[in-house]
N, C-alpha and C positions, 0 to 999 in steps of 0.2 A: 840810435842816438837818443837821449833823456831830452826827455819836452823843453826843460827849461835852460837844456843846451842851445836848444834850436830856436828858443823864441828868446830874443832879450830883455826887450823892453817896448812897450809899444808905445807910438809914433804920438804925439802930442804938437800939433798943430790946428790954427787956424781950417787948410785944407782938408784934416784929416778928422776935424769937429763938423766938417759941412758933411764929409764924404760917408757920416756915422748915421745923422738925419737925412740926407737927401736918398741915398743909395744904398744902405742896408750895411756897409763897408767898415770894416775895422782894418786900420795900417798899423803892424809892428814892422822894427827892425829882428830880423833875424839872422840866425847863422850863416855865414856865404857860402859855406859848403853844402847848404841845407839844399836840396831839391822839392817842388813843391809837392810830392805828395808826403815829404816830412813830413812837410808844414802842416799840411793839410791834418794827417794823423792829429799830429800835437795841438793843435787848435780843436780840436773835437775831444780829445782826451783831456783836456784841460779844463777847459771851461762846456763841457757838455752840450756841444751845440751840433747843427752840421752844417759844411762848406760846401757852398754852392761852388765858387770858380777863385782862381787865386790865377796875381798876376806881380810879376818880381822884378826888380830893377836895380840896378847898382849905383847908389848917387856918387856925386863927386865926390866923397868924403873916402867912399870906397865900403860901405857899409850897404848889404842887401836889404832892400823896403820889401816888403810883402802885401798886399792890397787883398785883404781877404773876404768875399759875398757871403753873405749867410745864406743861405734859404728865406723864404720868405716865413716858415712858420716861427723863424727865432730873431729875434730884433739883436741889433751889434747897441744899441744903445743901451740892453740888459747888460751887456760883457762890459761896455765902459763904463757903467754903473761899478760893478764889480773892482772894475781896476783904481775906481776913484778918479776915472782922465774927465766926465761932469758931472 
């Protein structure tokens, strides 16, 4: 599956702006069919980093949230830099 099948859009929230600074954690919405070492791939092949631990949920909307850790040697505030979400 192509990376930006599996990744949509990433998550733009208050919680998901703490969860950037506090915890190393970048949230997209991603594919529901996607399983996490998809994700995991496509997060690494995309923006060049690497994923410590990924953790997936299905909100009420019916859309899969992805919660994805960095490593500690790669900051997720560099990627949301990137994406333009501060």
């Amino acid at each position: 599956m192509d990376s930006f099948k599996i990744l949509k859009h990433p998550h733009l929230s208050e919680k998901a702006v703490g969860l950037i600074e506090r915890e190393n954690k970048i949230v997209f919405i991603v594919d529901r069919k996607a399983n996490k070492k998809q994700i995991k791939e496509a997060i690494e092949k995309t923006f060049e980093v690497k994923v410590d631990k990924i953790n997936t949920e299905i909100t009420f909307k019916g859309e899969k949230k992805a919660y994805i850790k960095l490593k500690p040697e790669f900051k997720a505030m560099d990627v949301a830099t990137k994406l333009g979400m501060v």
